[in-house]
C-alpha positions as CSV (number, residue, x, y, z in Angstrom):
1,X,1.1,-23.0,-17.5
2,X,0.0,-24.4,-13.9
3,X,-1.3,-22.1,-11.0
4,X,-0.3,-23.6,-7.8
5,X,-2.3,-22.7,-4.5
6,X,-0.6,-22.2,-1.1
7,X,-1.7,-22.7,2.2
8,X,2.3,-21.7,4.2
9,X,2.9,-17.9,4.3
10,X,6.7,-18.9,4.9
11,X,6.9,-21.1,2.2
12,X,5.1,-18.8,-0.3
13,X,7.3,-16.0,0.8
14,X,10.1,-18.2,0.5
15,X,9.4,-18.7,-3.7
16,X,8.0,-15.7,-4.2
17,X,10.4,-12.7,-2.2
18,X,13.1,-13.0,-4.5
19,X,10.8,-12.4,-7.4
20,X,9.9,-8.8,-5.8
21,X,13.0,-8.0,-4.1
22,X,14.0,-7.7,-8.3
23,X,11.6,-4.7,-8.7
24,X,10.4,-3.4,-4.8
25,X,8.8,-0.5,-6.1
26,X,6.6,-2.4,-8.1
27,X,6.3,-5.3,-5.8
28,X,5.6,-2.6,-2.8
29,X,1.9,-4.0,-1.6
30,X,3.0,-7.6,-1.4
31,X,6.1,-7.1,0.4
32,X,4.2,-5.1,2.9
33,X,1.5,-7.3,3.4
34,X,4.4,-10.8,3.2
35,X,6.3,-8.6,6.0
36,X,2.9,-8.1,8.0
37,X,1.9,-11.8,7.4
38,X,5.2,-12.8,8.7
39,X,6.2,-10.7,11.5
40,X,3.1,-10.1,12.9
41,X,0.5,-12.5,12.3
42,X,-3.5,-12.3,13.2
43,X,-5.7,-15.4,14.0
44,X,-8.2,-13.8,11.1
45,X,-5.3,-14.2,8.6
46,X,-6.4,-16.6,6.3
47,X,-4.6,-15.4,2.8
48,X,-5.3,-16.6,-0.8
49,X,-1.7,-17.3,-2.1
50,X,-0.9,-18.3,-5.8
51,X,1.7,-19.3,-7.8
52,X,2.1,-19.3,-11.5
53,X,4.4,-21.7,-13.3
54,X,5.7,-23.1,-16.7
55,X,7.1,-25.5,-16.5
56,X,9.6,-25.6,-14.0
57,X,10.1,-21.8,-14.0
58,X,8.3,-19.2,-11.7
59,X,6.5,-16.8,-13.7
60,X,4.2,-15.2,-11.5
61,X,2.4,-14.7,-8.3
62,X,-1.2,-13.5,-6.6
63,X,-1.5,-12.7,-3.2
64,X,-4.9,-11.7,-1.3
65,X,-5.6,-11.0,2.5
66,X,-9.6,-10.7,2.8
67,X,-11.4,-8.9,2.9
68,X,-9.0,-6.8,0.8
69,X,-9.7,-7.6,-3.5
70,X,-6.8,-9.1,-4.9
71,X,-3.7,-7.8,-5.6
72,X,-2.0,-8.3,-9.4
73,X,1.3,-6.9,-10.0
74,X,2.9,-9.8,-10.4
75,X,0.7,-11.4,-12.9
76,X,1.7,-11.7,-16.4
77,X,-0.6,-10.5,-18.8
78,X,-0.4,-13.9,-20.7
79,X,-1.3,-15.8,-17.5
80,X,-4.1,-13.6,-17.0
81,X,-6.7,-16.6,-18.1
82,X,-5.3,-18.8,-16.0
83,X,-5.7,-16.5,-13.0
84,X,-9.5,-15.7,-13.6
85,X,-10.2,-19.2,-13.5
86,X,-8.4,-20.7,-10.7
87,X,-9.9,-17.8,-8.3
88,X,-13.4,-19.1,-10.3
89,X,-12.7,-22.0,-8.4
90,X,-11.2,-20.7,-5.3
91,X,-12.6,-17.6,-4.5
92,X,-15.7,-17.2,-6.1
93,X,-16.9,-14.5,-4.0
94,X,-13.5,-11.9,-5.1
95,X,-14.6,-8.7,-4.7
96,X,-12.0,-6.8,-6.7
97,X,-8.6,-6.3,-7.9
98,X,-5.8,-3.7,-7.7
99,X,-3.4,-4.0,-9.9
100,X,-0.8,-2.0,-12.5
101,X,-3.7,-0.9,-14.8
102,X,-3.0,-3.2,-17.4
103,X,-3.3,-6.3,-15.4
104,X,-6.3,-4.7,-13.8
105,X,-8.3,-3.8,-17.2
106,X,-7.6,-7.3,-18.1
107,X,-8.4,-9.4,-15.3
108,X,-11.9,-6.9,-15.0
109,X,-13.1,-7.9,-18.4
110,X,-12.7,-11.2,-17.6
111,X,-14.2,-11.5,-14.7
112,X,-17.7,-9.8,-15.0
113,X,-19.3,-7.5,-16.9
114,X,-20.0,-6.0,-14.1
115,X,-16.8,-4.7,-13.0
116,X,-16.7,-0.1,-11.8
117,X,-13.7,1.5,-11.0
118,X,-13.3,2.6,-7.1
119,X,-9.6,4.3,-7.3
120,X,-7.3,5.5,-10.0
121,X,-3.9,5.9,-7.8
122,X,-0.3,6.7,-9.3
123,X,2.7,5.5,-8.0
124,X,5.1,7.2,-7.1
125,X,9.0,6.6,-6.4
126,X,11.3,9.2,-4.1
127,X,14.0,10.9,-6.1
128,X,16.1,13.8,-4.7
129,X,14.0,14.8,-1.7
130,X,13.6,18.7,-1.6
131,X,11.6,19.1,1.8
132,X,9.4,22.6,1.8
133,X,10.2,25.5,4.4
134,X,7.3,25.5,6.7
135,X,6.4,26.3,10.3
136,X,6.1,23.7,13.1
137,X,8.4,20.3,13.6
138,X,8.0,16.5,12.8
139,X,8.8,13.8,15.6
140,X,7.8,10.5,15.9
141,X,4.5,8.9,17.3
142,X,4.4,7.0,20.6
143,X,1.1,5.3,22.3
144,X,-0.1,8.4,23.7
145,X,-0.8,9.1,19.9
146,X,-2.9,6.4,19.5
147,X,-6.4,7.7,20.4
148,X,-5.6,11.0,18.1
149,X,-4.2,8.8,15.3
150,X,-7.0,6.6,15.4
151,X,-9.3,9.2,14.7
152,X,-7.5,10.6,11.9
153,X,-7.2,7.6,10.6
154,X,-11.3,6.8,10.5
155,X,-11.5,10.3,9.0
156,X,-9.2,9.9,6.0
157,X,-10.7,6.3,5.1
158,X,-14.3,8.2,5.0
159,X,-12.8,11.0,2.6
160,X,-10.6,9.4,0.4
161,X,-11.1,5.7,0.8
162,X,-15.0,5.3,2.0
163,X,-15.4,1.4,0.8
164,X,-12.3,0.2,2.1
165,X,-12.9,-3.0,4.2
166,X,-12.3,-2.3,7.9
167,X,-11.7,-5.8,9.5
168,X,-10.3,-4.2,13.0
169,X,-10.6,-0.9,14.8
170,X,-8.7,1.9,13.3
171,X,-7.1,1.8,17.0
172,X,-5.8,-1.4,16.8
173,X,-4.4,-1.0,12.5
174,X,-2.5,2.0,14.8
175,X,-0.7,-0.5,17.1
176,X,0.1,-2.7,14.4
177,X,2.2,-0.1,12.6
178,X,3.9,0.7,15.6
179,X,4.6,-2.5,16.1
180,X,5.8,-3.1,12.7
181,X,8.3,-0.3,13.6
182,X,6.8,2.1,10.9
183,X,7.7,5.5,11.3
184,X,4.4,6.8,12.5
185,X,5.5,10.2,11.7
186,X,3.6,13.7,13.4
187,X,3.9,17.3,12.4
188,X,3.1,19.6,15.0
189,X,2.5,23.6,15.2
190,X,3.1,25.2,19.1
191,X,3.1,21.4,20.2
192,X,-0.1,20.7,19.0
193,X,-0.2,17.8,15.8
194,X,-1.7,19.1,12.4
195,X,-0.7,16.6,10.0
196,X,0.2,12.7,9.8
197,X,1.8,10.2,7.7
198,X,3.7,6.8,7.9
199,X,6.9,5.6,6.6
200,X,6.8,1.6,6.5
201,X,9.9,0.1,8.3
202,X,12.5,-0.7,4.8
203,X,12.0,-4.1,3.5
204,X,14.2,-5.4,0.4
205,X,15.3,-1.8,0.2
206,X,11.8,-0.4,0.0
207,X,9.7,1.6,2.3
208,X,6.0,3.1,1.5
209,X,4.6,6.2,2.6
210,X,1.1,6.4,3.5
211,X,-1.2,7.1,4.8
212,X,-0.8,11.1,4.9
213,X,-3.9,12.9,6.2
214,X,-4.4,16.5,7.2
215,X,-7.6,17.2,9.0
216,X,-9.3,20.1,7.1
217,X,-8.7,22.7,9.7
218,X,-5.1,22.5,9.1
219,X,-4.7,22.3,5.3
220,X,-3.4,25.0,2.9
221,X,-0.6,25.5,5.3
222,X,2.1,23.0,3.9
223,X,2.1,20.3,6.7
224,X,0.7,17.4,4.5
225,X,3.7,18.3,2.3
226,X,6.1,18.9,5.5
227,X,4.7,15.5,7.2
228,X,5.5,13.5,4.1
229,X,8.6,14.5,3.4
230,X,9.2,14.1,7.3
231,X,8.9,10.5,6.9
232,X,10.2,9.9,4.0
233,X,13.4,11.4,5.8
234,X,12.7,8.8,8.5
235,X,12.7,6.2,5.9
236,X,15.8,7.3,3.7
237,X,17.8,7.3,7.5
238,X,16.8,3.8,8.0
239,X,18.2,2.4,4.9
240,X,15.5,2.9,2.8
241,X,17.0,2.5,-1.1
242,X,13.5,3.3,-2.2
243,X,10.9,5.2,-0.9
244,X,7.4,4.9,-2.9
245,X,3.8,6.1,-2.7
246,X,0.5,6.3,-3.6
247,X,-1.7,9.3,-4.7
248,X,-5.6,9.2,-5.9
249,X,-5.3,10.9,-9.9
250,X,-8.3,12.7,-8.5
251,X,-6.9,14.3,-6.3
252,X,-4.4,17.2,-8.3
253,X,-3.5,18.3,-5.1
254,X,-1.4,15.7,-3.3
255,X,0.5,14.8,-6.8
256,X,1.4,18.1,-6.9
257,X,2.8,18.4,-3.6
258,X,4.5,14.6,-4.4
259,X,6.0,16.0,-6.9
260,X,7.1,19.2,-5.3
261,X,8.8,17.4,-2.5
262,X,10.9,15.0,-5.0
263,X,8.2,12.3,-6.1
264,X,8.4,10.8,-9.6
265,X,6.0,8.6,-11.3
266,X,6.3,5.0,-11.8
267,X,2.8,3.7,-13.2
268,X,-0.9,3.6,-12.7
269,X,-2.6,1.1,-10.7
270,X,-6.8,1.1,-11.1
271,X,-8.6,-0.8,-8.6
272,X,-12.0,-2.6,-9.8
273,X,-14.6,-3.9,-7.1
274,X,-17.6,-5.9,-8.4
């Protein structure tokens, strides 16, 4: 087995795409992040790419975008070994990994003794969507958004996600969905937006949802629920074949209302940081 390291995001997406276009709902992180590296590229991109190899088959990849941990799913629990020690060489300073929880646990107690789980997350694939009956209407986000967006977006990173790395201004991650073409998806009550949450624009079939945020003044009404299912909408309209998410296990209340609106579960992903 032979790990080989890539420095060309187009010729790593070129060997590793039609590995994840197999399974897109599993494969739903790196295609995102491939489709960001690709489409719209930063000059602070400076990705950790991997391939893994026996012989002359494919058997696995690794893809990281610092200062984000690495990402797993397509790692073989047999190459697992292989893995810990080429980012020994590599990138000794890895902060973490999110993965399927099996590839996760493993890679963990191989690393460091060290390692603490910071999310437990579930994934989630669309099934029959059943939207909910609530007051107000979705539409679409434009750059007059931005400044409200941006805010909402600082606000649900310090409730649900307080270690995430924040390389740029939660303005400018804003723009870069909307110029991705996500749907950038509003609820709003009398014209005024209560809820939020983004459909990624449909690659190899697959669009995510997230993130959904409801500042706290407008929950227990149904708009996270109404938002979500708003975008997913969006996403199923532009082709979307699958149409995925992620929800914290500690939070009861969005699986709930995943599940209400037509979510099913996949798997569970755990994320370790060091």
């Amino acid at each position: 087995m032979e790990a080989i390291i890539h420095t060309d995001v187009g010729e790593f997406a070129e060997l590793t795409r039609p590995r994840y276009e197999q399974d897109p709902v599993l494969h739903t992180v790196a295609i995102g992040v491939l489709h960001r590296l690709l489409t719209l590229p930063q000059p602070d991109d400076k990705p950790i790419m991997v391939t893994l190899h026996e012989g002359a088959q494919l058997i696995g990849s690794v893809l990281r975008t610092p200062p984000w941990p690495a990402q797993l799913a397509d790692v073989p629990l047999a190459a697992i070994d292989l893995v810990v020690s080429t980012f020994k060489q590599i990138n000794p300073d890895l902060p973490g990994v999110i993965a399927p929880s099996a590839q996760a646990d493993a890679f963990a107690a191989k690393w460091t003794d060290n390692a603490r789980v910071t999310l437990h997350e579930r994934l989630y694939r669309l099934g029959e969507l059943d939207p909910p009956t609530v007051q107000g209407t979705a539409r679409l986000a434009d750059e007059s958004d931005v400044p409200l967006l941006a805010q909402w977006r600082d606000d649900f990173f310090a409730e649900a996600l307080p270690t995430e790395p924040k390389p740029v201004s939660a303005e400018e991650q804003v723009r870069r969905m909307l110029a991705l073409g996500s749907g950038v998806t509003l609820w709003e009550v009398d014209g005024k937006p209560v809820a939020w949450a983004t459909a990624g624009k449909p690659n190899a079939g697959m669009s995510r949802i997230g993130p959904v945020y409801t500042p706290r003044e407008h929950r227990r009404h149904g708009y996270g629920a109404a938002v979500s299912a708003a975008a997913s909408q969006w996403a199923l309209d532009q082709g979307a074949e699958h149409v995925v998410l992620f929800a914290d296990l500690l939070n009861p209340v969005s699986n709930s209302i995943y599940q209400r609106i037509g979510y099913r579960e996949v798997c569970d992903w755990t994320l370790y940081e060091w």
